[in-house]
C-alpha positions as CSV (number, residue, x, y, z in Angstrom):
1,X,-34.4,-35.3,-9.6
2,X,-31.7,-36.1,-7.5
3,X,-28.7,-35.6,-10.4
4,X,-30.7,-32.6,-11.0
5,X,-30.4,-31.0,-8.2
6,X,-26.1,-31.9,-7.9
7,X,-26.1,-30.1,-11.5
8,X,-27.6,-27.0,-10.0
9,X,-25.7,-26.9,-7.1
10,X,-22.8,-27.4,-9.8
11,X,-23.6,-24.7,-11.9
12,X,-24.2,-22.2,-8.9
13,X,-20.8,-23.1,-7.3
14,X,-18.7,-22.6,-10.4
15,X,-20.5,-19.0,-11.2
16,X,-19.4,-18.1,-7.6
17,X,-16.0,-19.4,-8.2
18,X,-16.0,-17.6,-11.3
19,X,-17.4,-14.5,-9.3
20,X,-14.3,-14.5,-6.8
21,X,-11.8,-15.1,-9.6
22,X,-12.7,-11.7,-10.8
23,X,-13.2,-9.9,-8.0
24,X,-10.4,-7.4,-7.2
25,X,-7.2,-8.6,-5.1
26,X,-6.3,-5.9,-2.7
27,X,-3.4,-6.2,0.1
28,X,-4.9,-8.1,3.0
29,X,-3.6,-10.6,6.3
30,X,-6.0,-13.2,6.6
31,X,-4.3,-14.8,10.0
32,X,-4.0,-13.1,13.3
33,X,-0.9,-14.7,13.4
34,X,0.6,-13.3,10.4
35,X,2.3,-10.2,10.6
36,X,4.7,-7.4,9.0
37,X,4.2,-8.7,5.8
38,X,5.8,-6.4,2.9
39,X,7.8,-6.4,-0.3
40,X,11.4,-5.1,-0.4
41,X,14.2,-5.0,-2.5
42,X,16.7,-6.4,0.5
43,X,18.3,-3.0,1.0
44,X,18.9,-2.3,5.0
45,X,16.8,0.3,6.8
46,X,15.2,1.2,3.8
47,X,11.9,2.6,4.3
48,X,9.0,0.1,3.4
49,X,6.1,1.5,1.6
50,X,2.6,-0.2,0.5
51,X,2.6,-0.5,-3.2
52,X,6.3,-0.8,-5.0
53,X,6.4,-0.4,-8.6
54,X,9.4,-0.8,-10.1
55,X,11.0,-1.6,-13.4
56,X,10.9,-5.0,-15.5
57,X,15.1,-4.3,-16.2
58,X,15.6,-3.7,-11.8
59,X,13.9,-7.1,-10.9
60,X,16.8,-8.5,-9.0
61,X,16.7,-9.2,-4.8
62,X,13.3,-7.9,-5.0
63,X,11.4,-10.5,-2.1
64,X,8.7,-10.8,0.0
65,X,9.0,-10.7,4.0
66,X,6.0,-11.7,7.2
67,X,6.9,-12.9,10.5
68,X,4.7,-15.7,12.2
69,X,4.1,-15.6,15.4
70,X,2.2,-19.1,15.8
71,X,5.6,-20.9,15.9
72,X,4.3,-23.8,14.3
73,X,5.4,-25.8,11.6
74,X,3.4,-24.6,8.5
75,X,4.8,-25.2,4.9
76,X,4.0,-21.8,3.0
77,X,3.7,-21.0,-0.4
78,X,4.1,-18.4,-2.9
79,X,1.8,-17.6,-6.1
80,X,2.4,-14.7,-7.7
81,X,-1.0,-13.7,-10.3
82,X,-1.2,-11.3,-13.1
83,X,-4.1,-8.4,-12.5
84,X,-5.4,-6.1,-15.3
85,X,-5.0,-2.2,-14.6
86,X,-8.1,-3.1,-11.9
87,X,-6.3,-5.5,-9.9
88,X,-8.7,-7.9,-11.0
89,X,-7.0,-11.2,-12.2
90,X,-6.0,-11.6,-16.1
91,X,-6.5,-14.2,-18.4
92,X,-2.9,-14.7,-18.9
93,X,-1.7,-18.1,-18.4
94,X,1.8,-18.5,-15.5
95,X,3.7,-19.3,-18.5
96,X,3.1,-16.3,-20.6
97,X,3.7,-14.0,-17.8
98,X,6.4,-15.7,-15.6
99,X,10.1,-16.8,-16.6
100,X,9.7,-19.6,-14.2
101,X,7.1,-22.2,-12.4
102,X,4.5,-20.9,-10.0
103,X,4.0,-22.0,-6.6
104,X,7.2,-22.2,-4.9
105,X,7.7,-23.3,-1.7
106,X,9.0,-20.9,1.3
107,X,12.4,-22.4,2.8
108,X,14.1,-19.7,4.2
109,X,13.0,-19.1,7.1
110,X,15.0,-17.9,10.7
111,X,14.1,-17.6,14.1
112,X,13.9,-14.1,16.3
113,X,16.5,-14.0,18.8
114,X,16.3,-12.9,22.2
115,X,13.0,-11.3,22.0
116,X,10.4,-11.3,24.2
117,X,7.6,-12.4,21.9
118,X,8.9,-15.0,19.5
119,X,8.6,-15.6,15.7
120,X,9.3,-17.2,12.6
121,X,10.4,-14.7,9.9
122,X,10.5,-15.8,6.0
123,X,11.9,-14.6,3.1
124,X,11.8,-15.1,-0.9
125,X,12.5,-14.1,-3.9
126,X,9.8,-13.1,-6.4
127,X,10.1,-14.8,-9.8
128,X,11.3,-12.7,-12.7
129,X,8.1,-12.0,-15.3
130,X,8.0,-11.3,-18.6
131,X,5.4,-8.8,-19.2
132,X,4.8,-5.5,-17.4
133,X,1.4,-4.9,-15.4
134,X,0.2,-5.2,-12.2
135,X,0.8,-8.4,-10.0
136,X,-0.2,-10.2,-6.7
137,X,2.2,-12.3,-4.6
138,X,0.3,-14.4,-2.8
139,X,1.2,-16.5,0.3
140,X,-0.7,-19.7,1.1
141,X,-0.3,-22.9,3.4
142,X,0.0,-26.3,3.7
143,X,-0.2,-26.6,-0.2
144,X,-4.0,-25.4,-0.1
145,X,-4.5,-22.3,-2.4
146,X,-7.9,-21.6,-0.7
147,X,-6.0,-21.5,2.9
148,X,-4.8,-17.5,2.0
149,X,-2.4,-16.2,4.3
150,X,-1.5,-13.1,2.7
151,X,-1.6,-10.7,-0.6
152,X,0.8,-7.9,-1.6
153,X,0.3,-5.9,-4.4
154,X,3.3,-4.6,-6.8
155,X,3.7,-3.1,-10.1
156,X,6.2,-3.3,-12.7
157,X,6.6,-1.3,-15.5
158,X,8.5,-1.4,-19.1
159,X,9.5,2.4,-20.0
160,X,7.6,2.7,-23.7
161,X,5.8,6.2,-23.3
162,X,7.2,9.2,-21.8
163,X,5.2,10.3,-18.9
164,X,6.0,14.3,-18.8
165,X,3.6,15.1,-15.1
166,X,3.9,18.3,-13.0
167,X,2.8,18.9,-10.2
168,X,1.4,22.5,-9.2
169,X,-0.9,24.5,-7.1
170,X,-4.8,24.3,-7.4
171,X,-5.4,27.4,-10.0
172,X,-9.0,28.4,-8.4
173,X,-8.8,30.6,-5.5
174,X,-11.2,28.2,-3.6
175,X,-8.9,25.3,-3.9
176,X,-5.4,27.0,-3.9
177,X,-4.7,26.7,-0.3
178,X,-5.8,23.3,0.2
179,X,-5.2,21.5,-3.2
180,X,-2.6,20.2,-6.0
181,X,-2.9,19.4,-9.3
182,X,-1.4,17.4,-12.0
183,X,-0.5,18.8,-15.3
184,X,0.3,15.8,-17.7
185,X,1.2,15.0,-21.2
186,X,1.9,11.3,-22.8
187,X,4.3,11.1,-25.8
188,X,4.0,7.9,-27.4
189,X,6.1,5.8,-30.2
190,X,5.6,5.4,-34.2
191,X,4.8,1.8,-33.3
192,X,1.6,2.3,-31.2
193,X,-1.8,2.4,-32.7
194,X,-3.9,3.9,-30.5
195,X,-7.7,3.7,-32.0
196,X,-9.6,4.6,-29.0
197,X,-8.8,6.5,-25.8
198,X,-10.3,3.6,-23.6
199,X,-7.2,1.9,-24.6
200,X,-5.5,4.2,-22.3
201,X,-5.8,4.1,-17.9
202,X,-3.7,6.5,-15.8
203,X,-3.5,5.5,-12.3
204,X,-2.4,8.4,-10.1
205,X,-1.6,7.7,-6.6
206,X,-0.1,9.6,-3.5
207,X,2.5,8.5,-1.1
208,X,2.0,4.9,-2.3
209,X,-1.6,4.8,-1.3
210,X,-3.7,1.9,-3.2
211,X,-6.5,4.7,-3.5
212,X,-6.5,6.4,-7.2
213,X,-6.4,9.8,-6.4
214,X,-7.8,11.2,-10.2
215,X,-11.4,9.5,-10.1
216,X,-11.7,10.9,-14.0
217,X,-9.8,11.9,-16.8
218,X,-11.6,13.9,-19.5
219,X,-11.7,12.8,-23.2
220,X,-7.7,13.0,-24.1
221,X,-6.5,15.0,-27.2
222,X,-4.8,12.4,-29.3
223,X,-1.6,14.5,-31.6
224,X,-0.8,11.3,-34.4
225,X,1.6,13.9,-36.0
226,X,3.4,14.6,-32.8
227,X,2.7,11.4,-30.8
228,X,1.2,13.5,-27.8
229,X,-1.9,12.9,-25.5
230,X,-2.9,15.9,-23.3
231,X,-5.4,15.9,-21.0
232,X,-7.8,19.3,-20.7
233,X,-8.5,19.6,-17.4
234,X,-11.4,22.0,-17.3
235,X,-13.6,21.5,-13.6
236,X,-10.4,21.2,-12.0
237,X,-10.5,17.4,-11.5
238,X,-6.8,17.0,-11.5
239,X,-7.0,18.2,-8.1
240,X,-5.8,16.0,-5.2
241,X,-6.4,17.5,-1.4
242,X,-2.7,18.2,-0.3
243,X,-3.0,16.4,3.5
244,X,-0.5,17.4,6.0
245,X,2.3,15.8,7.1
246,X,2.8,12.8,8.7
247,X,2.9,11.9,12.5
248,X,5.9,9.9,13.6
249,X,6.8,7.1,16.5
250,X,10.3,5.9,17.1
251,X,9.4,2.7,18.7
252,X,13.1,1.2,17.8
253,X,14.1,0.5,21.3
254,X,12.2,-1.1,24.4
255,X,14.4,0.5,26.9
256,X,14.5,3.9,26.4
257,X,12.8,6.5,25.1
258,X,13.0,7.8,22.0
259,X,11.2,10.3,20.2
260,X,7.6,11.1,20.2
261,X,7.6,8.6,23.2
262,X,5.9,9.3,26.6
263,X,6.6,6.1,28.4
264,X,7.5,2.7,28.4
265,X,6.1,-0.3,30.5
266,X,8.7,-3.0,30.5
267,X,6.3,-6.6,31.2
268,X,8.1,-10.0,31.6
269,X,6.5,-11.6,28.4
270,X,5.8,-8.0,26.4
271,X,6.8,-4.4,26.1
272,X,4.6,-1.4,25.9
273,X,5.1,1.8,24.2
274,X,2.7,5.0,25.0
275,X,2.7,7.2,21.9
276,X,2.9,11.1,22.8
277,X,-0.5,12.5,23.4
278,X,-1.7,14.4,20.2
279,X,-4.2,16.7,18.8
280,X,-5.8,16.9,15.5
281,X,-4.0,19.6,13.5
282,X,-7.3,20.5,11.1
283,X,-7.3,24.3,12.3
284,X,-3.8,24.8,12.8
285,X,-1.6,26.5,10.2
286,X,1.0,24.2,7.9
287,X,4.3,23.5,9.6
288,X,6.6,21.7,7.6
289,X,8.1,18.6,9.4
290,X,10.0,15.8,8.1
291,X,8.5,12.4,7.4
292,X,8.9,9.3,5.1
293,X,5.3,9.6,3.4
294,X,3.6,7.1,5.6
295,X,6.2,4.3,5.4
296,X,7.9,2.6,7.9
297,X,11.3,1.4,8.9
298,X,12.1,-2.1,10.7
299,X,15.4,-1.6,12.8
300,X,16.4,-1.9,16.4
301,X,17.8,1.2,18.4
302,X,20.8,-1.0,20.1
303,X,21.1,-3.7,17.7
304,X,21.0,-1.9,13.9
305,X,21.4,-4.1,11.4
306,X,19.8,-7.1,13.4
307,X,16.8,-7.7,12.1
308,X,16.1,-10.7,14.0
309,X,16.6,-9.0,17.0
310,X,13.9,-6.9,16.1
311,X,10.8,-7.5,18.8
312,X,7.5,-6.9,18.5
313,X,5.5,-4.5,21.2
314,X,2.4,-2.5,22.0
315,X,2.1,0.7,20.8
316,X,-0.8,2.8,22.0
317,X,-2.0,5.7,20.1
318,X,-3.7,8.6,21.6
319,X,-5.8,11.4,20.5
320,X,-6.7,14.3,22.8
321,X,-9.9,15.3,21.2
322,X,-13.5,15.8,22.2
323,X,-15.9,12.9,21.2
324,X,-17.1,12.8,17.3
325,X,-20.5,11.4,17.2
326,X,-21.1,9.3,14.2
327,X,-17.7,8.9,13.7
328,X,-15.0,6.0,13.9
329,X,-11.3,7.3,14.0
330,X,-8.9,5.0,12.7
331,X,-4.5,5.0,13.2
332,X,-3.4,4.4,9.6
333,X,-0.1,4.1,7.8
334,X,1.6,1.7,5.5
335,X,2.3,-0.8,8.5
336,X,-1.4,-1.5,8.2
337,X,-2.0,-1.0,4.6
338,X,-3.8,2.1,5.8
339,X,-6.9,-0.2,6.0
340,X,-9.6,1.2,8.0
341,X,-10.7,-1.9,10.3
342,X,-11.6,-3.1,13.7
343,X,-8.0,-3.5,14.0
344,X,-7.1,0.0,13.5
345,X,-10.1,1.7,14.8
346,X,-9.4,4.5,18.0
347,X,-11.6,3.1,21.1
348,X,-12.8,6.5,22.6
349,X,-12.1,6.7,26.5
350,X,-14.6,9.9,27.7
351,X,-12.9,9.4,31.2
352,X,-9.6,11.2,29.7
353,X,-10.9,12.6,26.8
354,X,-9.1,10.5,24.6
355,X,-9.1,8.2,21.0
356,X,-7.1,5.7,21.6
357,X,-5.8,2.2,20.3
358,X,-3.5,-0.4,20.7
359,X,-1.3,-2.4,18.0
360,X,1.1,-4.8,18.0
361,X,3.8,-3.3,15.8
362,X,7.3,-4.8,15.0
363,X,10.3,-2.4,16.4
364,X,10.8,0.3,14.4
365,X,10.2,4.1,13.0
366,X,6.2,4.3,11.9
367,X,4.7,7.4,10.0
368,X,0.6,7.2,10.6
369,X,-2.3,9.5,10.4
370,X,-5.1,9.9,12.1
371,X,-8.8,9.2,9.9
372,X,-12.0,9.7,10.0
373,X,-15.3,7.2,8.0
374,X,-16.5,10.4,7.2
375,X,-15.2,11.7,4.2
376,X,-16.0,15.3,4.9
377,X,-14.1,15.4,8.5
378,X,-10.9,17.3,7.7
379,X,-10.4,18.5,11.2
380,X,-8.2,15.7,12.3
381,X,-5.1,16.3,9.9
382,X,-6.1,18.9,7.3
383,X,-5.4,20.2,4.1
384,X,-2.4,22.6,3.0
385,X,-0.8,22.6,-0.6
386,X,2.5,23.5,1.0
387,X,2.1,19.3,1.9
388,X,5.5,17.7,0.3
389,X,4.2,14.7,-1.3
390,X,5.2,12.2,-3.5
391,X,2.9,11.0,-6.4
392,X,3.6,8.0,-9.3
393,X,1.9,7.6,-12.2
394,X,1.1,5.1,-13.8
395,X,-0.1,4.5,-17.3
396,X,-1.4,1.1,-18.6
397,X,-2.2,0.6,-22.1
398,X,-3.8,-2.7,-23.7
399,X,-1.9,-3.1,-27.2
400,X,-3.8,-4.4,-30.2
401,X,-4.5,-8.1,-30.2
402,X,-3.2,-8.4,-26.5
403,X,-5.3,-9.8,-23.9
404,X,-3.5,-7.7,-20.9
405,X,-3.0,-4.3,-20.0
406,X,0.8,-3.4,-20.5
407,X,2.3,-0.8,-17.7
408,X,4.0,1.5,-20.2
409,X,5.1,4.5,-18.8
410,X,5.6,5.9,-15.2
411,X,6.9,8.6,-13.7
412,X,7.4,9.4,-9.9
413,X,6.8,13.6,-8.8
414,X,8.3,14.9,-5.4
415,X,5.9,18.0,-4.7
416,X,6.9,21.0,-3.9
């Protein structure tokens, strides 16, 4: 009874396993301790965004960055794992899909100087791969695989179809002020068979977002004589809500203040910057305003080009706005992987009248939004198709006899 029982527990504990191993992998910090973690191709005060894709020719100096704030000596890891056009994990083996071994160890690493609250920062390179697709780089300590520290998400692609996409204006008059929709048409090469249009996937997203911002396409119309795939569109579900623009915090410098800045409280072991005081913009008319689509910049005011010198500070958000019942207001931008979490939840202060919330943010220039859990609740931020917004899409196509989906085509659309 007793080996029995071992062989259920067994069995039950490898389905679970097997469970995780296809569950999907989305970009998460699983320490307190860990923070600013993002991928970047080394370039300085370029502006860091959630979910690069970029091509399998261009894979040079691209690396992975996070700052630890435990000081203590931890040996990290990197694993980088092959996802399916779901972000679940393939059944690729390392060596099919990478041009080197997995698991490599973490040693550079520098300390912050001069800065108030301390840290670790480390840096590597990602490994070269051989296929296209989606991919997770994956840090983890001490040699344990199960100890997770972090997951970033990245996509590269191998130019094989020609992604012709336009963007336009909504064509019904209920959705032309608010809306934009993609046009798109796929031109593919003598060599590909395609038998089925589930051998097709189209990821659209906006502003680098993780989200998929076209739920459905409709049954494509396959041209073998011309190589073209269009996409008939009829109950306009190539429409994507157009947003507003983004809201912005200079936060580069703890001694003076810069813009969109109301004050700053100078503490002996921390800084803190007070956001200006907003208002949600849901009833106001568009007005166009310059932004970097939600990403962020790391840089110091006094010190640019000093990354190190870069400190981290509170930042408190606040939203003038009357009380939503039923509601929880989150801060989100790419600095949080716009992840709508105790972490980035507003803390409503009836008192002032006020949403607010406080993060620990690295010195920098943030774009963020302000959210809503309800997905009807536009009033905070709005809808306009004036918006400028960028869009990528991405198509992924599982060749015949492979066992992966192939990123084949992408295309990125600046709107208007």
């Amino acid at each position: 009874m007793g080996k029995l029982n071992r062989l259920i527990t067994f069995l039950v504990l490898s389905l679970l396993s097997n469970v995780s191993l296809k569950a999907q992998i989305a970009n998460k910090v699983f320490k307190e301790n860990i923070k600013t973690g993002y991928l970047s191709q080394g370039l300085s005060n370029e502006y860091i965004t959630e979910n690069p894709c970029f091509s399998i020719d261009n894979q040079e100096n691209w690396n992975l960055q996070f700052d630890d704030l435990s000081l203590q000596s931890t040996s990290y890891s990197l694993r980088i794992i092959h996802c399916q056009a779901d972000w679940k994990p393939s059944n690729l083996s390392e060596i099919e899909y990478l041009e080197q071994f997995n698991d490599i160890p973490l040693r550079n690493t520098a300390s912050s100087m001069g800065t108030k609250i301390p840290y670790q920062h480390f840096q590597i390179n990602l490994p070269k791969t051989r296929v296209s697709g989606n991919f997770i780089a994956m840090i983890y300590a001490n040699r344990n695989k199960r100890d997770t520290i972090l997951t970033r998400r990245y996509s590269i692609y191998q130019t094989e179809m020609t992604v012709a996409g336009k963007m336009n204006f909504a064509k019904t008059n209920t959705l032309r002020n608010t809306h934009q929709a993609l046009e798109i048409n796929l031109l593919y090469p003598d060599n590909y068979l395609i038998s089925s249009e589930d051998d097709i996937r189209i990821e659209v997203r906006k502003n680098n977002q993780s989200e998929n911002q076209i739920k459905s396409f409709p049954r494509p119309i396959i041209n073998s004589m011309e190589r073209r795939i269009t996409f008939p569109f009829y109950n306009q579900e190539n429409s994507v809500p157009g947003g507003n623009e983004y809201r912005m915090i200079d936060a580069r410098s703890s001694q003076q203040k810069l813009s969109y800045v109301a004050s700053l409280q100078t503490e002996n072991r921390y800084t803190e910057i007070i956001a200006a005081l907003e208002q949600p913009q849901g009833n106001y008319s568009y007005v166009q305003r310059p932004d970097f689509n939600g990403a962020f910049v790391i840089s110091n005011y006094e010190n640019p080009g000093q990354p190190l010198i870069c400190d981290y500070v509170w930042c408190q958000f606040n939203l003038k706005s009357a009380q939503l019942p039923n509601e929880k207001i989150y801060v989100l931008g790419a600095f949080n992987s716009f992840l709508k979490n105790t972490s980035s939840e507003m803390i409503y202060k009836s008192n002032e009248g006020v949403y607010s919330s406080r993060i620990l943010i690295k010195q920098g220039i943030y774009n963020y939004l302000f959210a809503s859990n309800a997905s009807t609740n536009t009033s905070l931020e709005g809808n306009h198709a004036q918006t400028e917004n960028q869009y990528e899409v991405l198509v992924y196509f599982k060749k015949p006899g492979q066992r992966n989906d192939s990123l084949v085509g992408y295309q990125k659309i600046h709107f208007p």
